[in-house]
PDB file with SEQRES, HELIX, SHEET and CRYST1 records, atoms N, CA, C and O in Angstrom:
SEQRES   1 A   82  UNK UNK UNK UNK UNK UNK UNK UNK UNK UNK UNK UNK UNK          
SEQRES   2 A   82  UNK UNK UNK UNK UNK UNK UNK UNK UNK UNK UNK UNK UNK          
SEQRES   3 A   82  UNK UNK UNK UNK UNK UNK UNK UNK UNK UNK UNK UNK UNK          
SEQRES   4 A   82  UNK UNK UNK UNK UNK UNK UNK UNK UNK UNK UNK UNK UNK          
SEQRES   5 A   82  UNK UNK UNK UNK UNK UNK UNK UNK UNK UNK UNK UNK UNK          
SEQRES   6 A   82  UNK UNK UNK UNK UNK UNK UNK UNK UNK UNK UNK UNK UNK          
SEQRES   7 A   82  UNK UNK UNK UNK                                              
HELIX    1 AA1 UNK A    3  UNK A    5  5                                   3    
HELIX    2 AA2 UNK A   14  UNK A   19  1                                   6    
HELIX    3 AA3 UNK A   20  UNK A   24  3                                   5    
HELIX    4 AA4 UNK A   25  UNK A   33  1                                   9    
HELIX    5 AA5 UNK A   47  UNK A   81  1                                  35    
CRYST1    1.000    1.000    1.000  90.00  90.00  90.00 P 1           1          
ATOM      1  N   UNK A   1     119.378  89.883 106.585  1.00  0.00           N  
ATOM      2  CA  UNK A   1     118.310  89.779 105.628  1.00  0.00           C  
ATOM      3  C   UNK A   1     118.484  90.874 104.570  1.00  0.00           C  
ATOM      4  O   UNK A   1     118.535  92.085 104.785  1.00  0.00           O  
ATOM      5  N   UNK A   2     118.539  90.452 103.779  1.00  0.00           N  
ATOM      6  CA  UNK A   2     118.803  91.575 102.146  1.00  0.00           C  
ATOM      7  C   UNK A   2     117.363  92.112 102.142  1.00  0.00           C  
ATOM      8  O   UNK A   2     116.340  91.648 102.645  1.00  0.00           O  
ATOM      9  N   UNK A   3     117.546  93.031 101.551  1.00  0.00           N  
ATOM     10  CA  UNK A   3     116.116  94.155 100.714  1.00  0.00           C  
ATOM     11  C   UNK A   3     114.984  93.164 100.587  1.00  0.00           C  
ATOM     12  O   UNK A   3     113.916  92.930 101.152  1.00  0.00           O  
ATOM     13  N   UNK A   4     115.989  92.500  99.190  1.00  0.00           N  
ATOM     14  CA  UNK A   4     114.851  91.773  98.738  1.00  0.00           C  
ATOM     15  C   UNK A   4     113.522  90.556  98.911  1.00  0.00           C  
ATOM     16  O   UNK A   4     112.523  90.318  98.233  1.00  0.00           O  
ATOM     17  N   UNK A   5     114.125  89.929 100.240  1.00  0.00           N  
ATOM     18  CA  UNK A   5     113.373  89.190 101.104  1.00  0.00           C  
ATOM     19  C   UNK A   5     112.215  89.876 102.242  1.00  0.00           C  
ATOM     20  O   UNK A   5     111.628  89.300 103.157  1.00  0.00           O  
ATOM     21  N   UNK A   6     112.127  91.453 101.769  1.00  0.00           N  
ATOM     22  CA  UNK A   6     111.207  91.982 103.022  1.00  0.00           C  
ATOM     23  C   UNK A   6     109.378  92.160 102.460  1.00  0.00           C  
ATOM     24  O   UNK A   6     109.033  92.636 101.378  1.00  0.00           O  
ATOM     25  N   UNK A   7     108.510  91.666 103.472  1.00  0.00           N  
ATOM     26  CA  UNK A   7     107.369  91.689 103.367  1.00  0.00           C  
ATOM     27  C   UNK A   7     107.255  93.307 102.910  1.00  0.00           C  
ATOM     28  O   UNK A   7     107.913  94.275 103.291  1.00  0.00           O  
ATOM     29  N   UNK A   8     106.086  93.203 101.879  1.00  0.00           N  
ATOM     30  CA  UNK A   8     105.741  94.198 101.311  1.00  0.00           C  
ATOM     31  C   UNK A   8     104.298  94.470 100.525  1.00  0.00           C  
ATOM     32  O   UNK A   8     103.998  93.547  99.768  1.00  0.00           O  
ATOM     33  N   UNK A   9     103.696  95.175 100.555  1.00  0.00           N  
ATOM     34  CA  UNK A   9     102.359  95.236 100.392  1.00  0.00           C  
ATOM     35  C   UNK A   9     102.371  95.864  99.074  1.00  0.00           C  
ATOM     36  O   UNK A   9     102.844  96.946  98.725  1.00  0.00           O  
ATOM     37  N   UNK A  10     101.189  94.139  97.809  1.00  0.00           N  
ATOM     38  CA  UNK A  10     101.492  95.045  96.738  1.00  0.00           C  
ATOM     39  C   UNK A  10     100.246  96.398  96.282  1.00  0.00           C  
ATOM     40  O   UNK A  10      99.441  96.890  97.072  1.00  0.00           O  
ATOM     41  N   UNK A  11     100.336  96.610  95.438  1.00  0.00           N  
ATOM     42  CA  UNK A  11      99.277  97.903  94.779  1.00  0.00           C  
ATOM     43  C   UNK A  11      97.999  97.435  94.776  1.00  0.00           C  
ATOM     44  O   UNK A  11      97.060  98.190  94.522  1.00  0.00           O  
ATOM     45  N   UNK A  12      97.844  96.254  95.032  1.00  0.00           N  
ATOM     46  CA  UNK A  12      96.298  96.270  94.876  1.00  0.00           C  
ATOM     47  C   UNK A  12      95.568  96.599  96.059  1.00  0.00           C  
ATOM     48  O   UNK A  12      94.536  97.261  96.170  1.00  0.00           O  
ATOM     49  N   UNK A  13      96.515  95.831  97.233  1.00  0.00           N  
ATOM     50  CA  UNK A  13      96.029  96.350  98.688  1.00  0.00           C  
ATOM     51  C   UNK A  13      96.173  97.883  99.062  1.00  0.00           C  
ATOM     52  O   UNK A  13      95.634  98.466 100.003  1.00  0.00           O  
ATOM     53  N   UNK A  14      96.776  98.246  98.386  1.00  0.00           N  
ATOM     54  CA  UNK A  14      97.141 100.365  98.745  1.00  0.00           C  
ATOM     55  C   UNK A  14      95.382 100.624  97.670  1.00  0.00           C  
ATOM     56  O   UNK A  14      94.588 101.552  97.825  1.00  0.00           O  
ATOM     57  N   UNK A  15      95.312  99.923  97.066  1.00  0.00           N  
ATOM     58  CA  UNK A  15      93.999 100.739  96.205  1.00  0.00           C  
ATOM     59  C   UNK A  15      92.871  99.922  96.780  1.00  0.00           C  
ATOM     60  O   UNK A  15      91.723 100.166  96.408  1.00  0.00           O  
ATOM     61  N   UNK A  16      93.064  99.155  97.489  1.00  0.00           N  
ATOM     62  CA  UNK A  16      91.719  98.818  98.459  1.00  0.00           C  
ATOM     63  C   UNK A  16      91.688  99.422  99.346  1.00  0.00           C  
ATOM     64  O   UNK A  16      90.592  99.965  99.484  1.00  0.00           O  
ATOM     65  N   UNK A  17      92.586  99.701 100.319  1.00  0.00           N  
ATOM     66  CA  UNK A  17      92.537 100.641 101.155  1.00  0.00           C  
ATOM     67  C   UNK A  17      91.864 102.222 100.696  1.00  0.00           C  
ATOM     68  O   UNK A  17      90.942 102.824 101.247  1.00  0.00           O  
ATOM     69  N   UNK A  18      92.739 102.662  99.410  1.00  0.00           N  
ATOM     70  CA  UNK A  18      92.320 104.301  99.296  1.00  0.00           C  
ATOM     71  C   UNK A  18      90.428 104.106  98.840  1.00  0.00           C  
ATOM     72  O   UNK A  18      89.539 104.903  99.137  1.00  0.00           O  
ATOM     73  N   UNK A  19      90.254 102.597  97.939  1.00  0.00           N  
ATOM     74  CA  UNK A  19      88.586 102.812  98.110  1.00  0.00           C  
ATOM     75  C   UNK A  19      87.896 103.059  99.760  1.00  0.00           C  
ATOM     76  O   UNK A  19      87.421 103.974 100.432  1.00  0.00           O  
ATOM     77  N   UNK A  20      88.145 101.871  99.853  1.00  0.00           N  
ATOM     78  CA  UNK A  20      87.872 101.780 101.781  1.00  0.00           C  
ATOM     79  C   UNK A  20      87.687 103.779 102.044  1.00  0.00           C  
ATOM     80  O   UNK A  20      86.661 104.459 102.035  1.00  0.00           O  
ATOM     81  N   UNK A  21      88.668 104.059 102.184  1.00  0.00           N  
ATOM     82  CA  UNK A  21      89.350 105.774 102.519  1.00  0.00           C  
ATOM     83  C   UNK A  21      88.470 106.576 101.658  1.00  0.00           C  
ATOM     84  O   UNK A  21      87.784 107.442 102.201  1.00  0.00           O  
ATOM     85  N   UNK A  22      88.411 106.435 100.612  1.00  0.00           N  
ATOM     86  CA  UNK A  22      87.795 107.759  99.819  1.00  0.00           C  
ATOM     87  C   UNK A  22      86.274 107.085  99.912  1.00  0.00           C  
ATOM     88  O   UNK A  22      85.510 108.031  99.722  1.00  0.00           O  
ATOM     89  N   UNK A  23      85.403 105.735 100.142  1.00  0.00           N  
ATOM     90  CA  UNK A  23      84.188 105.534  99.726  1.00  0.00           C  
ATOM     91  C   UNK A  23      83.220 105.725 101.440  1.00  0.00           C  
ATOM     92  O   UNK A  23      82.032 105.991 101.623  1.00  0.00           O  
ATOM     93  N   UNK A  24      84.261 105.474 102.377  1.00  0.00           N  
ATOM     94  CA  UNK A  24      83.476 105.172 103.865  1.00  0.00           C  
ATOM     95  C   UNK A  24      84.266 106.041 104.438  1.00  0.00           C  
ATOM     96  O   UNK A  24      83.885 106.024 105.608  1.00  0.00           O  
ATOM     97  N   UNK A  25      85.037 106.712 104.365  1.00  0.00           N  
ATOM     98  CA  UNK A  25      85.505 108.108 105.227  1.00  0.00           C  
ATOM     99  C   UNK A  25      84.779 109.421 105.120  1.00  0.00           C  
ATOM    100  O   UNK A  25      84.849 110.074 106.161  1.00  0.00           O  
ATOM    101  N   UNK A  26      84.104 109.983 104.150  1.00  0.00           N  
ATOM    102  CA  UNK A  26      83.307 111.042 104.409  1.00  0.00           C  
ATOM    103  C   UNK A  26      82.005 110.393 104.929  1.00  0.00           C  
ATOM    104  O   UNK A  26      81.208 111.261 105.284  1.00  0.00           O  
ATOM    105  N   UNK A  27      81.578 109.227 105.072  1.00  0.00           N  
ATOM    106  CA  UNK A  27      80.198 109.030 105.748  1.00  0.00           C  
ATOM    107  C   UNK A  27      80.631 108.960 107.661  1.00  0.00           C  
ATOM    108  O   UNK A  27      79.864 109.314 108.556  1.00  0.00           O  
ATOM    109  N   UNK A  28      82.006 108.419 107.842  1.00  0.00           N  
ATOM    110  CA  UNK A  28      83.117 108.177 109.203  1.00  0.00           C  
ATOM    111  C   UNK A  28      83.133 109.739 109.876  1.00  0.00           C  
ATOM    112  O   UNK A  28      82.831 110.154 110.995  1.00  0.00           O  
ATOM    113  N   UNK A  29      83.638 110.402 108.633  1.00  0.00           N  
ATOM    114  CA  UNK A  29      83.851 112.146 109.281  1.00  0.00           C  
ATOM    115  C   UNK A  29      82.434 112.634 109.550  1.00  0.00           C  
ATOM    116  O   UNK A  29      82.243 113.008 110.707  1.00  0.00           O  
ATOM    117  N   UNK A  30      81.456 112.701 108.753  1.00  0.00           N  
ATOM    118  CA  UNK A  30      80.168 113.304 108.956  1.00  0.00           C  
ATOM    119  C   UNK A  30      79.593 112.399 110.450  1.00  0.00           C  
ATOM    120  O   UNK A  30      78.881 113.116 111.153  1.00  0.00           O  
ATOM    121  N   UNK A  31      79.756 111.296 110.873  1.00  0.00           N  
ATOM    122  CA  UNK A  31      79.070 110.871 112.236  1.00  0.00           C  
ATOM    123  C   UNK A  31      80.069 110.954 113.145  1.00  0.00           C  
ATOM    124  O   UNK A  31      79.877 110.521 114.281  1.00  0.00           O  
ATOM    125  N   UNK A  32      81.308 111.534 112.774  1.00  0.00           N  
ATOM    126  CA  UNK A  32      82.309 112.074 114.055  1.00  0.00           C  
ATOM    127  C   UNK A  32      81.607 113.375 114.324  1.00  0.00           C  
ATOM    128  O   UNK A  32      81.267 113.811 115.424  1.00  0.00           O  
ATOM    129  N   UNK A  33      81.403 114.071 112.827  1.00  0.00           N  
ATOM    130  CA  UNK A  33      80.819 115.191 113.819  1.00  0.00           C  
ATOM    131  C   UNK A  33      79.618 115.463 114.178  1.00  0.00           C  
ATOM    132  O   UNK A  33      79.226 116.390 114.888  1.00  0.00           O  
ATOM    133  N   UNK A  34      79.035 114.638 113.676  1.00  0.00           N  
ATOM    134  CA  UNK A  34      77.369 114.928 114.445  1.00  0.00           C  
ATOM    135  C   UNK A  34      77.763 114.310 115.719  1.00  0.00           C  
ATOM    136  O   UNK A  34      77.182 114.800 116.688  1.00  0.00           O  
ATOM    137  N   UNK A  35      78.685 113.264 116.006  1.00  0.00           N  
ATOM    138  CA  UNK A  35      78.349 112.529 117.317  1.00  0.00           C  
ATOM    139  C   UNK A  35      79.181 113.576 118.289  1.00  0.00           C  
ATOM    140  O   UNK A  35      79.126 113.346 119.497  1.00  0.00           O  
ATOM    141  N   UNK A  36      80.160 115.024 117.709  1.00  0.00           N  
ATOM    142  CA  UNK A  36      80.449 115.667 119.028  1.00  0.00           C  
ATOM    143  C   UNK A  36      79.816 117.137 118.928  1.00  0.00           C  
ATOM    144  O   UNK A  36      80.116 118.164 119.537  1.00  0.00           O  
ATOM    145  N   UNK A  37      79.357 117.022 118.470  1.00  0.00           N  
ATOM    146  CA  UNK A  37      77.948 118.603 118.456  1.00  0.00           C  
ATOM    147  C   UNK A  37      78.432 119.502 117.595  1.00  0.00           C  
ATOM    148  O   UNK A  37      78.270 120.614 118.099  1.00  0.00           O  
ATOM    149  N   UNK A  38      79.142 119.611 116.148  1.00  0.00           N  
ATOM    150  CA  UNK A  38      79.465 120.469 116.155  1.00  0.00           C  
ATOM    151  C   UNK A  38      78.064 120.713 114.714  1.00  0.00           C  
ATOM    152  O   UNK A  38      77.812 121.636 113.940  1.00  0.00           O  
ATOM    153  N   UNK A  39      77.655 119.778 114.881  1.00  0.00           N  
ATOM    154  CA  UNK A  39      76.336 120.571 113.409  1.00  0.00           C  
ATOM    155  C   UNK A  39      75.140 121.172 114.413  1.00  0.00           C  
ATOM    156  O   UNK A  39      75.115 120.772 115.577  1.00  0.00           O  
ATOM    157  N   UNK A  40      74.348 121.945 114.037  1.00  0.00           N  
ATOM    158  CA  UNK A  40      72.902 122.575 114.237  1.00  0.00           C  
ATOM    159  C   UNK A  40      71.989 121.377 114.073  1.00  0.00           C  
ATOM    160  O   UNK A  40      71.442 120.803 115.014  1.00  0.00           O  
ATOM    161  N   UNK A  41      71.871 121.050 112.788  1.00  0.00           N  
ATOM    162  CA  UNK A  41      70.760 120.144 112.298  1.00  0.00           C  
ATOM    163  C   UNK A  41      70.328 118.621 113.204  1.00  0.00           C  
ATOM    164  O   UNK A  41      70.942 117.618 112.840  1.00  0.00           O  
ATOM    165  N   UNK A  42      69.421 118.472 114.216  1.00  0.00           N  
ATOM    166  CA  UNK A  42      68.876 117.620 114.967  1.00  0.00           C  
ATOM    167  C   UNK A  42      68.725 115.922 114.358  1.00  0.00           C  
ATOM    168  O   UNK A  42      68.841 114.772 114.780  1.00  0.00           O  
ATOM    169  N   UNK A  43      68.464 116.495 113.376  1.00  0.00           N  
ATOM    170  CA  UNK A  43      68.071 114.901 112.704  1.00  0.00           C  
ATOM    171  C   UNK A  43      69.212 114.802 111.437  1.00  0.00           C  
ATOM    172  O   UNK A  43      68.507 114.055 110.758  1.00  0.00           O  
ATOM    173  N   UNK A  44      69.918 114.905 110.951  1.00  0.00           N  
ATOM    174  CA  UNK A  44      71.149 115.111 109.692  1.00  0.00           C  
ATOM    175  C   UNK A  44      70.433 113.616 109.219  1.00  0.00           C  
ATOM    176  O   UNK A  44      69.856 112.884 110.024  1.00  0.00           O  
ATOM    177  N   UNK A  45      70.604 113.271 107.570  1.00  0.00           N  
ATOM    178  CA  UNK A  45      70.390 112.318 106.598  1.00  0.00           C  
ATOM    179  C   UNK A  45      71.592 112.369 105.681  1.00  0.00           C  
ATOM    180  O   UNK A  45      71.378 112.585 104.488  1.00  0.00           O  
ATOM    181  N   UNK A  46      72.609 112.227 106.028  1.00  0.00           N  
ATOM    182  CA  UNK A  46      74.013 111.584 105.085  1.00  0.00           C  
ATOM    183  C   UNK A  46      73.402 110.789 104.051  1.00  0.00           C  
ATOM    184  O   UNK A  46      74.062 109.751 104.039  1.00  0.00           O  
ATOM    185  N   UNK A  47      72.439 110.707 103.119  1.00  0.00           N  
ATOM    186  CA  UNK A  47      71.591 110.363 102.259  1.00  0.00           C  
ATOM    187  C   UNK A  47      72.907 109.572 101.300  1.00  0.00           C  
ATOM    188  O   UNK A  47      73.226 108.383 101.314  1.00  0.00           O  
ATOM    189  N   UNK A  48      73.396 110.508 100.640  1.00  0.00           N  
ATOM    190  CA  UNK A  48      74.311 110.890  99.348  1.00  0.00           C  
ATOM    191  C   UNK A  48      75.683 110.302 100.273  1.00  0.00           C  
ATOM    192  O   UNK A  48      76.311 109.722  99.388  1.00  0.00           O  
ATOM    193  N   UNK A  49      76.551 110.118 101.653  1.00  0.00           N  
ATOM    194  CA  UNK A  49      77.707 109.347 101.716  1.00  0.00           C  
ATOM    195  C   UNK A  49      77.080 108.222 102.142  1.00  0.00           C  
ATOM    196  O   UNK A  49      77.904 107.309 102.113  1.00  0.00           O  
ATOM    197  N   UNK A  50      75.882 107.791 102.575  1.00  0.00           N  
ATOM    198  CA  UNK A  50      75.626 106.866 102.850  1.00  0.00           C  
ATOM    199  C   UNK A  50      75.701 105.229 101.841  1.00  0.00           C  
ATOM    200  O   UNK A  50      76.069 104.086 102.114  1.00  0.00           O  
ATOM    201  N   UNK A  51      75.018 106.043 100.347  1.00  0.00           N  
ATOM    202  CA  UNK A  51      75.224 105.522  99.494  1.00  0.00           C  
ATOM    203  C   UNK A  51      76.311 104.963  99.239  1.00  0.00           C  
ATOM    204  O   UNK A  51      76.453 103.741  99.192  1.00  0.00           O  
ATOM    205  N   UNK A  52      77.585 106.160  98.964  1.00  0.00           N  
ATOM    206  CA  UNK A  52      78.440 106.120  98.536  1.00  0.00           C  
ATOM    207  C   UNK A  52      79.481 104.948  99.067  1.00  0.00           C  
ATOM    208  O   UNK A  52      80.285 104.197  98.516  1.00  0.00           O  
ATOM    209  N   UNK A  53      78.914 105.256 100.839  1.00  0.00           N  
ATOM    210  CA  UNK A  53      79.914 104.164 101.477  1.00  0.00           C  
ATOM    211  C   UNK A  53      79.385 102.595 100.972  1.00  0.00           C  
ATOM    212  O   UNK A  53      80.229 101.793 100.573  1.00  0.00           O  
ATOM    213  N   UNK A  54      77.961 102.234 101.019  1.00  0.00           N  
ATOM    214  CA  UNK A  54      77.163 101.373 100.231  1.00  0.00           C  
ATOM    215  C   UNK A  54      77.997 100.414  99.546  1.00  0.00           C  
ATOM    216  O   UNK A  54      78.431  99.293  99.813  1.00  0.00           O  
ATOM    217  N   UNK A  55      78.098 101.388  98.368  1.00  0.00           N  
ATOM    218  CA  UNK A  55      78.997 100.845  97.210  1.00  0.00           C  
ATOM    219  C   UNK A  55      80.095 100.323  96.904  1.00  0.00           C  
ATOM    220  O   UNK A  55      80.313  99.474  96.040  1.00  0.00           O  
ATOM    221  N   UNK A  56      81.098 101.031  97.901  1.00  0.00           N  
ATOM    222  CA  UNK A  56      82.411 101.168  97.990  1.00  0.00           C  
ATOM    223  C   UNK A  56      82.954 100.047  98.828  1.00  0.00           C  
ATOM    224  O   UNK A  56      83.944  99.384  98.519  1.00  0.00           O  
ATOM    225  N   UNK A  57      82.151  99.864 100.037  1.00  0.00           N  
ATOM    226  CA  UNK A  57      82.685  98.777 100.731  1.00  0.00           C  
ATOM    227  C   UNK A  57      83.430  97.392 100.819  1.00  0.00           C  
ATOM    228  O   UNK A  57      84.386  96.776 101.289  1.00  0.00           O  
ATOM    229  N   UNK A  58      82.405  97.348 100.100  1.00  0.00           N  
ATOM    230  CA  UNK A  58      82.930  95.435  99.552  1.00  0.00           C  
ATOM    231  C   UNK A  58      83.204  95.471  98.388  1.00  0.00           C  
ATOM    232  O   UNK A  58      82.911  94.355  97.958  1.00  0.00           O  
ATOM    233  N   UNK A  59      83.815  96.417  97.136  1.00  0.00           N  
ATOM    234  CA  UNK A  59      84.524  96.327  96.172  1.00  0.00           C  
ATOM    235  C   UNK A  59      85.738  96.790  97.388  1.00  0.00           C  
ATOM    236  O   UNK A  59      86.580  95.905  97.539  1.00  0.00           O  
ATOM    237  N   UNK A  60      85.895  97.714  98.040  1.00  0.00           N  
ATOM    238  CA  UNK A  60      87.551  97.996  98.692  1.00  0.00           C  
ATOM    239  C   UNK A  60      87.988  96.420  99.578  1.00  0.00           C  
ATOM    240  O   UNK A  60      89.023  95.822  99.284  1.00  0.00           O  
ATOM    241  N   UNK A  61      87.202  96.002 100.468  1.00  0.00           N  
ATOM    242  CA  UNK A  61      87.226  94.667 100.855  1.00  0.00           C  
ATOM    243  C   UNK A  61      87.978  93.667 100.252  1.00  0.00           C  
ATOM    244  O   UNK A  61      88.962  93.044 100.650  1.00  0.00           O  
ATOM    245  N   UNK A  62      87.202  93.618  99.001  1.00  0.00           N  
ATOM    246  CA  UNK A  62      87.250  92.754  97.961  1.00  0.00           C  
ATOM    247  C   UNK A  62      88.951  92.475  97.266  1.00  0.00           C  
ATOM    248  O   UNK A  62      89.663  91.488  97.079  1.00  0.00           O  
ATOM    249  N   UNK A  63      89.081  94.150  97.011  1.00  0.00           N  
ATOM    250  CA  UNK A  63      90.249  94.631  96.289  1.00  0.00           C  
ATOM    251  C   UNK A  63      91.340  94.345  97.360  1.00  0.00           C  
ATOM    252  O   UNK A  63      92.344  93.701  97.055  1.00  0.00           O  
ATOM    253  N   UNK A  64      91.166  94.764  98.452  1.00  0.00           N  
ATOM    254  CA  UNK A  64      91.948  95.010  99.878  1.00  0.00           C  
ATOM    255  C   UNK A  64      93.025  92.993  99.727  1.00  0.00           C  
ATOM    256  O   UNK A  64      94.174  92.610  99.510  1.00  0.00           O  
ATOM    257  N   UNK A  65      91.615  92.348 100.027  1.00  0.00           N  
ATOM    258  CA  UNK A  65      91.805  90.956 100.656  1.00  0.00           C  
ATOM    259  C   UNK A  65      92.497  90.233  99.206  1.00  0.00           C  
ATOM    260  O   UNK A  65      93.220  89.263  99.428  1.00  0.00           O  
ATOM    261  N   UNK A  66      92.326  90.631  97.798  1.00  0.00           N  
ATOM    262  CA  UNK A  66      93.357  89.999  96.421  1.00  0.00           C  
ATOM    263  C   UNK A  66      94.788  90.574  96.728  1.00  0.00           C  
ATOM    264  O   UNK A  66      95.907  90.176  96.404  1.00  0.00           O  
ATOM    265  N   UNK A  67      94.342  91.694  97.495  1.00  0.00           N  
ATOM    266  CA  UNK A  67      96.228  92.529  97.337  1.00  0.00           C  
ATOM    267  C   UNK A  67      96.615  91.778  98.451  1.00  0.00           C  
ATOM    268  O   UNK A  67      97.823  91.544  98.403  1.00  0.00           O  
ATOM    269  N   UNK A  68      96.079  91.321  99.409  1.00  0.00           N  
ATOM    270  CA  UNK A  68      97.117  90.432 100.264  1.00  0.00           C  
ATOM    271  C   UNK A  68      97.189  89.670 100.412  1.00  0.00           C  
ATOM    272  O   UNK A  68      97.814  89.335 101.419  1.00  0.00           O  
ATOM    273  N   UNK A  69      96.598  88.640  99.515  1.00  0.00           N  
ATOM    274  CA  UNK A  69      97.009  87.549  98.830  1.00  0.00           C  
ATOM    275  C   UNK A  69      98.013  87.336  98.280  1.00  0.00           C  
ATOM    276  O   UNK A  69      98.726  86.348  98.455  1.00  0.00           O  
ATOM    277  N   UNK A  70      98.284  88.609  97.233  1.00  0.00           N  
ATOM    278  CA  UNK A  70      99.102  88.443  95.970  1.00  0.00           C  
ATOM    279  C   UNK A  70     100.583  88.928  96.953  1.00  0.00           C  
ATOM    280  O   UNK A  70     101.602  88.245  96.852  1.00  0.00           O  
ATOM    281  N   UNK A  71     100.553  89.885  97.671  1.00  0.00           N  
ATOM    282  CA  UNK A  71     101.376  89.838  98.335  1.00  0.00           C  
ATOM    283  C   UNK A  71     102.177  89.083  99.639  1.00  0.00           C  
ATOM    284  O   UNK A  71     103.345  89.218 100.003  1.00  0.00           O  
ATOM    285  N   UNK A  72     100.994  88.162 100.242  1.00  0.00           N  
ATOM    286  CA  UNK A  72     102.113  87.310 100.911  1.00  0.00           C  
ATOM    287  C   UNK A  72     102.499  86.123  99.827  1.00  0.00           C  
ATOM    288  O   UNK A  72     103.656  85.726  99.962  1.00  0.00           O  
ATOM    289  N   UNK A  73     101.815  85.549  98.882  1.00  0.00           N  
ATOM    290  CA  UNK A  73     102.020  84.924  97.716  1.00  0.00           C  
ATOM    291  C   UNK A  73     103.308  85.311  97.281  1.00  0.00           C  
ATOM    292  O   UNK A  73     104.029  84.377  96.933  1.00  0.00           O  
ATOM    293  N   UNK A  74     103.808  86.517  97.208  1.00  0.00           N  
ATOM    294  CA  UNK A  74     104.540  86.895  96.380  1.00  0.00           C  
ATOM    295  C   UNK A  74     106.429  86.538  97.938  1.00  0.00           C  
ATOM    296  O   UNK A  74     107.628  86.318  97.767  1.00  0.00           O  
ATOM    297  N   UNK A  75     105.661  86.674  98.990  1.00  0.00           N  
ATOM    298  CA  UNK A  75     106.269  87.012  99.990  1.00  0.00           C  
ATOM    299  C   UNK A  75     107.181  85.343  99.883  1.00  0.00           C  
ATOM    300  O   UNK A  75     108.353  85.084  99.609  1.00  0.00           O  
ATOM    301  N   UNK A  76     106.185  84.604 100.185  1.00  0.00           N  
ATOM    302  CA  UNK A  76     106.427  83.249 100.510  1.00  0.00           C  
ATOM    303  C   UNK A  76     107.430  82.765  99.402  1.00  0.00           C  
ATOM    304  O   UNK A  76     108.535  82.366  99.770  1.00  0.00           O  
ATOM    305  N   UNK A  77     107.065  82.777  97.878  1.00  0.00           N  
ATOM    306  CA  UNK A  77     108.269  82.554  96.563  1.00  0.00           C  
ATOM    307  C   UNK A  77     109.364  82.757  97.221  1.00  0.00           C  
ATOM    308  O   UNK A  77     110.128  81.840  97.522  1.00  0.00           O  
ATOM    309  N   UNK A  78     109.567  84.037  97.528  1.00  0.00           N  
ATOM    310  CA  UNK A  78     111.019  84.893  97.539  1.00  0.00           C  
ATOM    311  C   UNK A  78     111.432  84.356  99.006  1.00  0.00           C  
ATOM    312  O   UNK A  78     112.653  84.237  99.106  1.00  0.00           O  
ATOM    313  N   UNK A  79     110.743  84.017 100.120  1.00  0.00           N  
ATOM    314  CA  UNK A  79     111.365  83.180 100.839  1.00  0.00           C  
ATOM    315  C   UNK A  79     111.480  81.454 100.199  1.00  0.00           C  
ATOM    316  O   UNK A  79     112.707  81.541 100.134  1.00  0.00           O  
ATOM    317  N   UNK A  80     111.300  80.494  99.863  1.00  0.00           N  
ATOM    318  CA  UNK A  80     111.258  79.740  99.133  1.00  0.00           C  
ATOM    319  C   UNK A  80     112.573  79.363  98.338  1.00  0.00           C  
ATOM    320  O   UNK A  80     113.142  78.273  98.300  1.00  0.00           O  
ATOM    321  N   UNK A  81     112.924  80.614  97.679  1.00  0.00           N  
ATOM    322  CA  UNK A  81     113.872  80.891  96.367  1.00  0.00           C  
ATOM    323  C   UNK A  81     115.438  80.766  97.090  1.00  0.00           C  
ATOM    324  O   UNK A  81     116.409  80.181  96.610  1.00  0.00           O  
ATOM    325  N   UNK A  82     115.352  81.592  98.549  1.00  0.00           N  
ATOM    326  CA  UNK A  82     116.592  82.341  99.220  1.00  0.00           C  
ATOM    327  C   UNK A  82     116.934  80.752  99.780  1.00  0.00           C  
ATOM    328  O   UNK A  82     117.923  80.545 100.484  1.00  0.00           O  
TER     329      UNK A  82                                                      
END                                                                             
């Protein structure tokens, strides 16, 4: 099998992922650590990542599920072609 026939993930799915990563990972890290004791605060309100993850979700989803489209799309041609 040459190079050019190998499955490959294009840019849109790497930038759904880093939303996914940068919009729902600081709300992920903040209830890792409340859930192993390492804060004081009894009741914590992630107010502000809560949001953030909110937002982010289903645009990274969104973005995630076009990039791997376009990439097995792109996958299938180039088998097709060979």
């Amino acid at each position: 099998m040459d190079s050019g026939s190998r499955f490959k993930f294009s840019l849109l799915f790497w930038v759904g992922v880093g939303i996914l990563a940068v919009g729902c990972g600081p709300l992920l890290l903040f209830l890792l650590v409340f859930e192993l004791g390492l804060m004081r605060d009894p009741n914590p309100n992630p107010i502000g990542l809560g949001l953030l993850a909110f937002l982010s979700f289903w645009p990274g989803v969104i973005v995630l599920l076009i990039g791997l489209i376009v990439s097995l799309v792109r996958y299938k041609t180039q088998q097709r072609q060979r």
